[in-house]
N, C-alpha and C positions, 0 to 999 in steps of 0.2 A: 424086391429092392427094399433094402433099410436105409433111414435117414434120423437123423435127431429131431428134424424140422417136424414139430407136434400138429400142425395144421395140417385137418385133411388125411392124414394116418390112424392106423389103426394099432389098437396094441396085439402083440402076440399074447394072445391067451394061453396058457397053459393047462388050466383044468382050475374046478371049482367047487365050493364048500357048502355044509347046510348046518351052519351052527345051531344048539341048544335054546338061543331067542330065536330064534327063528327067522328065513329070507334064504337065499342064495347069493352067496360071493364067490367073484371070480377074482381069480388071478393072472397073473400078466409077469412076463419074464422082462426083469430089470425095475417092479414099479415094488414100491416099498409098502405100500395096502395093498389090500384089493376093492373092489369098489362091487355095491349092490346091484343084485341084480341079472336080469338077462335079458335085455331088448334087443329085439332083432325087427325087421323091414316087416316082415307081418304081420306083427302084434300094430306096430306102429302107426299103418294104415290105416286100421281099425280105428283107433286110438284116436288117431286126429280127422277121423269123422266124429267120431264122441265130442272131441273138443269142440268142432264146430258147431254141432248142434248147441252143445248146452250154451257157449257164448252168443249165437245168433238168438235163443232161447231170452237171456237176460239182456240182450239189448232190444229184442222187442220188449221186453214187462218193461224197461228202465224209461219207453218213451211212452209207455200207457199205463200208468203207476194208477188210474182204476182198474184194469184187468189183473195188475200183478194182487192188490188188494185182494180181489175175488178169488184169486187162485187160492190164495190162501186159506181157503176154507178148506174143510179137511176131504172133501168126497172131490175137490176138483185139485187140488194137489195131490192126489192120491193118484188121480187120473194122466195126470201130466207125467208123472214120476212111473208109472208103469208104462207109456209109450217109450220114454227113453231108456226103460230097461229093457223093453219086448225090443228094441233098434238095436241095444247092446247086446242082445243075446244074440242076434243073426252076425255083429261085426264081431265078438269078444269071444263066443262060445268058446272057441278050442285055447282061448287063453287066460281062462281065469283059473287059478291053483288054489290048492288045498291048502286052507287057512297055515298051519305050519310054514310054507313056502313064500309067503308074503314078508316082505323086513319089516322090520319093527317101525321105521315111519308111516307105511301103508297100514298096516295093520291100527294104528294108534288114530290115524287118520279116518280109516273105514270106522272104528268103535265111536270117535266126534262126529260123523256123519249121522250112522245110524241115531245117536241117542238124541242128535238134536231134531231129525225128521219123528223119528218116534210120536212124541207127541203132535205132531203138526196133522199127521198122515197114519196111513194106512203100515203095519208093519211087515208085511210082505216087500210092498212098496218099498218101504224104506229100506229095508235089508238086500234089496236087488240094487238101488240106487248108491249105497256104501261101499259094496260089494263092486259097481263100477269104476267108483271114484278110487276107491283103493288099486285097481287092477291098472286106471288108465299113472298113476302115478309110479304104479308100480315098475311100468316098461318104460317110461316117457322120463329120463334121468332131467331133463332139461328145465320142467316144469317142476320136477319136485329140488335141484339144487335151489330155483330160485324163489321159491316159496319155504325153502329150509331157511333161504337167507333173509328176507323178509321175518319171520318168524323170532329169529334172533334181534327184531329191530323194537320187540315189543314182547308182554309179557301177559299171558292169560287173565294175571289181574287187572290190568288196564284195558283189557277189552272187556270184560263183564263190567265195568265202572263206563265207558263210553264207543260203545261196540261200533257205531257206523262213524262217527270220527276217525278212531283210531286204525278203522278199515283204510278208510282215506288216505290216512297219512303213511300205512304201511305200502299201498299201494304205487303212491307216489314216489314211494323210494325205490319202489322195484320200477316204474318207469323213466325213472330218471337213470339208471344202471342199464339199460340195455343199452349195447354197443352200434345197434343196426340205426338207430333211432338220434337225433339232436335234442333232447330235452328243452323243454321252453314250458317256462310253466303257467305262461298268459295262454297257452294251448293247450296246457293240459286241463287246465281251469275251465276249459270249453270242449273238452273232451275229444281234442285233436292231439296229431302226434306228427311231428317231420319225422317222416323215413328218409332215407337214401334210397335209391330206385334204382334202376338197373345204369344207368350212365353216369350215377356217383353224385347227382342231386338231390335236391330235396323234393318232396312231393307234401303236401299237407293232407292226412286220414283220417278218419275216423279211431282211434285209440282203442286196441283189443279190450284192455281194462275197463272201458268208458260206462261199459253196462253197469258190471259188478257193483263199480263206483256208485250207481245215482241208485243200484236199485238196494242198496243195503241201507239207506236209507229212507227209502220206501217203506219200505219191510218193515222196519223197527218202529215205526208207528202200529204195528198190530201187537197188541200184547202176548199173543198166542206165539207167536215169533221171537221175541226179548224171552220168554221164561222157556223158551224151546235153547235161543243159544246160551243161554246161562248156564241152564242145566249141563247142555255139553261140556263147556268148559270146565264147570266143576269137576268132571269126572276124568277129561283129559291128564295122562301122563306130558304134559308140557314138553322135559326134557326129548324125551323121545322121537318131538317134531324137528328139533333141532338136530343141525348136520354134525355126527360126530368122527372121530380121526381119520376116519377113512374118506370122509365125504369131503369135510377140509384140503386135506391132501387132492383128491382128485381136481378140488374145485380152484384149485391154483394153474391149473390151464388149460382151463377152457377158455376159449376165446369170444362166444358170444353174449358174454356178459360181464358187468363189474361188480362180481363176488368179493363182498364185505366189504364194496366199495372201493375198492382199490383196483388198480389198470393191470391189466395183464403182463405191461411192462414190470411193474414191481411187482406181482406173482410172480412170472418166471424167474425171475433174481433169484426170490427163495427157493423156488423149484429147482435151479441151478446148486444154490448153499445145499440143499437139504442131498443132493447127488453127489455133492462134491466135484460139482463142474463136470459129471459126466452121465446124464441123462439117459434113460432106456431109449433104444432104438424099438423107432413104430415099420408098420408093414403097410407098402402102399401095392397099389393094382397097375396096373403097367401092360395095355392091350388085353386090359381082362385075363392074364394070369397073375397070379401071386406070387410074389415072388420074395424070399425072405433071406 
């Protein structure tokens, strides 16, 4: 079955490309890019056990900022970062690709990882933990639109000038765009978040972000830390983090977020102009066959 209705469909793929920079793109019959990548439900699984760990990881350090301190030394950061890659290697193994195959945000991303664990840590360590972070971005479209968009809210030089501020502040604009959630920011400031819950109310949580948040500034009291991300950033290709035509394009309907700030109502508009009021048809499941 086809429908125009974007929710909840799937695009017809057609087949896919391995450009010169490097990544994999697919294509899709009636969509005018193609969009990065190749995630499928396997990788995925994987992937948001990784996510879990490492978030349940920074909200413990964020509520014991002397144990995150201690981490910080180099033989027990070293030690941390190879459990979570020995965990990634049993969830990730058959899904990490040959450097070539990675897009140029993953790829730009893993070389900011590695180079700022580098000096922190061990470089084994470090090169297995980049190496995750790029893979789990790599399949996970949802994580990386919305840190491409965040990204664009701020500028490499501003963060080596006031690195756990300006984390803050970027963070708070990616929590206030998420559509599942009611923004309040006397909650956010206490590191809660309203959800909508399964009957269409609100529930008050704990804030996925709320780790990251406190313990980046943690952190940045250790000087070993500040001259670790500086260094990164210095070396970062910036542009490259940023979403470019293809990712724009895709990022105009999705529905569980407010990409560049703006409602999905006024994306689809342009999604519509940019069609010409006549939009590709998606493929849905229908008693578990497909039907197109």
């Amino acid at each position: 079955m086809q429908s125009n209705d974007l929710r909840g469909g799937t695009p017809i793929y057609t087949h896919h490309e391995y450009p010169e920079s490097g990544g994999i793109l697919r294509y899709a019959e009636g969509f005018l890019h193609p969009e990065w990548g190749l995630p499928f439900p396997a990788a995925l699984y994987g992937i948001n056990h990784m996510k879990r760990d490492a978030k349940a990881e920074a909200n413990f350090l964020s509520r014991h900022p002397v144990v995150a301190l201690l981490t910080m030394r180099k033989k027990a950061l070293a030690d941390l970062l190879t459990k979570y890659g020995d965990k990634a290697d049993v969830m990730l193994q058959h899904y990490y690709y040959e450097d070539k195959y990675y897009m140029p945000f993953a790829s730009e991303l893993r070389k900011l990882v590695f180079t700022m664990l580098k000096g922190m840590s061990s470089k084994e360590a470090s090169e297995k933990t980049a190496l995750v972070v790029a893979t789990i971005f790599e399949h996970d479209n949802a994580w990386r639109y919305r840190f491409q968009d965040i990204f664009m809210e701020t500028t490499k030089e501003k963060l080596m000038s006031d690195f756990p501020n300006e984390i803050v502040r970027i963070l708070t604009i990616m929590a206030s765009r998420e559509v599942e959630t009611r923004f309040n920011q006397e909650a956010w400031d206490k590191d809660k978040v309203m959800m909508y819950n399964d009957t269409g109310t609100l529930d008050i949580e704990t804030h996925k972000l709320a780790g990251l948040k406190k313990l980046v500034k943690v952190l940045w009291l250790v000087p070993r830390f500040r001259r670790a991300v500086r260094s990164a950033l210095s070396v970062v290709d910036w542009n490259k983090l940023l979403p470019d035509e293809h990712d724009r394009y895709h990022c105009l309907i999705r529905h569980d977020y407010r990409h560049f700030g703006r409602t999905i109502e006024d994306r689809w508009k342009e999604w519509l102009e940019i069609h010409k009021g006549n939009p590709p048809k998606l493929m849905y499941v229908v008693d578990r066959i497909v039907a197109s």
